[in-house]
C-alpha positions as CSV (number, residue, x, y, z in Angstrom):
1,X,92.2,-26.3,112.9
2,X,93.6,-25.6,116.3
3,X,93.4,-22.2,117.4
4,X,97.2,-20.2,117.9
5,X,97.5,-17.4,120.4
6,X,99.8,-14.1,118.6
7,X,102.7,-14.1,121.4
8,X,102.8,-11.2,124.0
9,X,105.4,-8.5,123.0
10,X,108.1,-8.2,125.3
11,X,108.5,-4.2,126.1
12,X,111.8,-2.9,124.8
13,X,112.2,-0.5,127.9
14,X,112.9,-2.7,130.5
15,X,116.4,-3.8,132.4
16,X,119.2,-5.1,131.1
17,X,122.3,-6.9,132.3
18,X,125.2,-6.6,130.2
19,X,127.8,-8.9,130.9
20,X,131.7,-9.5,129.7
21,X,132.1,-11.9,126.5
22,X,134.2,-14.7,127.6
23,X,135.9,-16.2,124.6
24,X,136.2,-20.1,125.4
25,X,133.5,-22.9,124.9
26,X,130.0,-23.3,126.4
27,X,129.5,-25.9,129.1
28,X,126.7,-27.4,131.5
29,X,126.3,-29.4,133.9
30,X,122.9,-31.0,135.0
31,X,122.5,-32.0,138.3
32,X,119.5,-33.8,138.8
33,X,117.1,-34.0,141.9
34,X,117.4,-37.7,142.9
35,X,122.0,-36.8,142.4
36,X,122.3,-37.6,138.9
37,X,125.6,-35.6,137.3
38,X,125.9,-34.9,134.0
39,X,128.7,-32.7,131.9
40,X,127.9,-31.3,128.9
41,X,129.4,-29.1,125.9
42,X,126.7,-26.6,124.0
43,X,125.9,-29.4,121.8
44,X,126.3,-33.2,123.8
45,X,126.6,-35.0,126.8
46,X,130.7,-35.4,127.1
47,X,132.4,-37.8,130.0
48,X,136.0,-37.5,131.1
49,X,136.8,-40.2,128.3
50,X,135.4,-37.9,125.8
51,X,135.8,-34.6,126.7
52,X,135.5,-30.8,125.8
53,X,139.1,-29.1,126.6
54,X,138.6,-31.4,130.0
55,X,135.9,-29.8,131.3
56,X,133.9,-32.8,132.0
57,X,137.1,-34.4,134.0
58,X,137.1,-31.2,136.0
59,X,133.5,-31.8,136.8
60,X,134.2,-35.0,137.8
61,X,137.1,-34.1,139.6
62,X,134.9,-31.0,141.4
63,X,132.2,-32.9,141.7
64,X,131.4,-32.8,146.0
65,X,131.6,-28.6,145.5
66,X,129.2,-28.4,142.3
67,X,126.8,-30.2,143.7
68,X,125.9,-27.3,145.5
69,X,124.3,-25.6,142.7
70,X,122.1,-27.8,143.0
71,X,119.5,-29.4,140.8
72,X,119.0,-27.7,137.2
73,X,120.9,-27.2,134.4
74,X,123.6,-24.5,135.5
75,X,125.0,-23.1,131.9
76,X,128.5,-20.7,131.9
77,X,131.9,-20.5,129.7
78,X,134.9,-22.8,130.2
79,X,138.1,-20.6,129.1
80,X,141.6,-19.9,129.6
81,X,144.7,-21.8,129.3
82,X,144.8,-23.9,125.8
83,X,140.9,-22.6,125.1
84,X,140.5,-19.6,122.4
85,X,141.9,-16.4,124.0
86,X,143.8,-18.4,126.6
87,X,143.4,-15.2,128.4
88,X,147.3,-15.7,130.0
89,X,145.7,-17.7,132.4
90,X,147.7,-20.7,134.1
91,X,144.7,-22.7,134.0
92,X,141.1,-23.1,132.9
93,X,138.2,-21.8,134.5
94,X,134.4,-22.0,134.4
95,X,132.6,-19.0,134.8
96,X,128.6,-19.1,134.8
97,X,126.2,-17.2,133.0
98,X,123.1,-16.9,135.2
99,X,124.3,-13.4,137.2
100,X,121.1,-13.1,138.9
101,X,121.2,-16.2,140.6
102,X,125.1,-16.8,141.4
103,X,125.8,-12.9,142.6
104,X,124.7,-10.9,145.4
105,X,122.5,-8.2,144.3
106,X,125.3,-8.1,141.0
107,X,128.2,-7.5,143.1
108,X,131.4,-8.9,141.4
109,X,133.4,-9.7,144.6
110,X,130.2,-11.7,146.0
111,X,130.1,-14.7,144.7
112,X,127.2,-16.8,145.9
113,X,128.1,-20.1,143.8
114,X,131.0,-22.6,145.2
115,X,134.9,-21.8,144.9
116,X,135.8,-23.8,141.7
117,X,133.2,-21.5,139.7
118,X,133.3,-17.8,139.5
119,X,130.4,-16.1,137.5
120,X,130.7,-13.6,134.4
121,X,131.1,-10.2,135.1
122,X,128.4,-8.4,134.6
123,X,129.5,-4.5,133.4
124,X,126.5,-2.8,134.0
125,X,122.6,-3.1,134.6
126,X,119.9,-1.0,133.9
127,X,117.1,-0.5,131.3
128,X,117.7,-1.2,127.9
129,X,119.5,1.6,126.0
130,X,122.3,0.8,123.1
131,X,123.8,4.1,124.1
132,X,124.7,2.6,127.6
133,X,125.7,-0.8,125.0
134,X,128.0,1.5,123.3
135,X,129.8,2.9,125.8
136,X,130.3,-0.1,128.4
137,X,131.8,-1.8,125.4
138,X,134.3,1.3,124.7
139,X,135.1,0.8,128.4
140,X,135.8,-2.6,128.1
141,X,137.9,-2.5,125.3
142,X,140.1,0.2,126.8
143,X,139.9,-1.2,130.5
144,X,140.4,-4.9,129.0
145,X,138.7,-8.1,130.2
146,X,137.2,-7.9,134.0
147,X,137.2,-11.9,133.6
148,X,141.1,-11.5,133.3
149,X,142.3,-8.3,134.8
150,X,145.3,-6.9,132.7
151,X,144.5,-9.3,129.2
152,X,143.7,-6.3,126.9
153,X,141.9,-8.1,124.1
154,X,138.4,-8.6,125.5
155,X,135.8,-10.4,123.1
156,X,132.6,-8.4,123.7
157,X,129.6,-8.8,125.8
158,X,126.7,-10.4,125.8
159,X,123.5,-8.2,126.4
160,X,120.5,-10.1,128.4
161,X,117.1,-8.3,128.0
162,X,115.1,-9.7,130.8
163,X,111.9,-8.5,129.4
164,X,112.7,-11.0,126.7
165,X,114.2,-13.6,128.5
166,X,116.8,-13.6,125.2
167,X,120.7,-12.9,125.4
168,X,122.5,-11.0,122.5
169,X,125.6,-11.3,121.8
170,X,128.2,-8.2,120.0
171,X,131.9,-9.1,119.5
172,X,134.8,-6.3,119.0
173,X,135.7,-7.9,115.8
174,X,133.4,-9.9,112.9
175,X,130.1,-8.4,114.8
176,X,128.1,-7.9,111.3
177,X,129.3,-11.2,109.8
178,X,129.3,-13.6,113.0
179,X,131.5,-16.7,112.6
180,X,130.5,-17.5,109.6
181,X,131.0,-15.5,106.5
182,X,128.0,-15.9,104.3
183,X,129.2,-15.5,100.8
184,X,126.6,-13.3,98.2
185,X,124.4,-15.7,98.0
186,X,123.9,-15.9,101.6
187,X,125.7,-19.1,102.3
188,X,128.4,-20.0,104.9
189,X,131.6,-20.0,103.7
């Protein structure tokens, strides 16, 4: 029998970065280090032929500026007009998750990716507390959406505990039950 190390504990007392809840769908793009270019939904490979809301034929289309991310798998939300929320946007967007890498030092206004891409706002950062979870989402709720300044019906946030390395999510509406409603048997619905 092979041996199996017990996991290290991540401490619950470390930082957090809470960011806004962007209501659209997931996207990726992988840019490999010898060029390769790849658009992806949160479960598959798409191409401009078949596509998630178009966001693989606006990869394509944006494809010279994106490649300065660079090689990796770059992760963020593809919203606004004709996506969920819609946001009243006049257009869709791609906004990316990894705040740490595409902002500098978590300022909003400095973006540190390329032009076609703006990053999720991040709301606040500091060590983990739910009371600070609490009240940045009663903020956002009566501020509205910092993605979308002025659209007053802001999905939630995600929390990401870098102790962990794990992002959790809590919505305005449907937090306890999620997407799917399990019925009393514990089955989706």
């Amino acid at each position: 029998m092979e041996f199996e190390e017990f996991p290290k504990i991540a401490r619950l007392s470390r930082m957090m970065t809470i960011t806004e809840k962007i209501d659209g769908t997931n996207a990726q793009l992988f840019i490999g280090d010898d060029g390769e270019f790849l658009a992806g939904s949160r479960s598959r490979w798409i191409t401009p032929g078949d596509d998630n809301f178009g966001f693989a034929k606006w990869a394509w289309d944006h494809k010279e500026d994106l490649m300065q991310l660079g090689p990796g798998r770059h992760f963020g939300e593809w919203w606004g007009l004709g996506i969920q929320r819609k946001y009243g946007q006049t257009e869709k967007r791609w906004s990316l998750f990894n705040t740490a890498k595409w902002l500098d030092g978590f300022d909003n206004d400095m973006l540190l990716c390329p032009s076609c891409c703006s990053v999720v706002p991040v709301l606040y950062r500091g060590n983990f507390d739910t009371a600070f979870i609490a009240s940045t989402m009663t903020l956002l709720q009566a501020s509205g959406s910092r993605a979308a300044p002025g659209f007053m019906n802001p999905e939630g946030v995600v929390i990401y505990h870098e102790a962990a390395r794990m992002m959790f999510k809590k919505t305005f509406t449907k937090d306890e039950a999620g997407k799917r409603q399990l019925d009393e048997a514990g089955v989706s619905k």
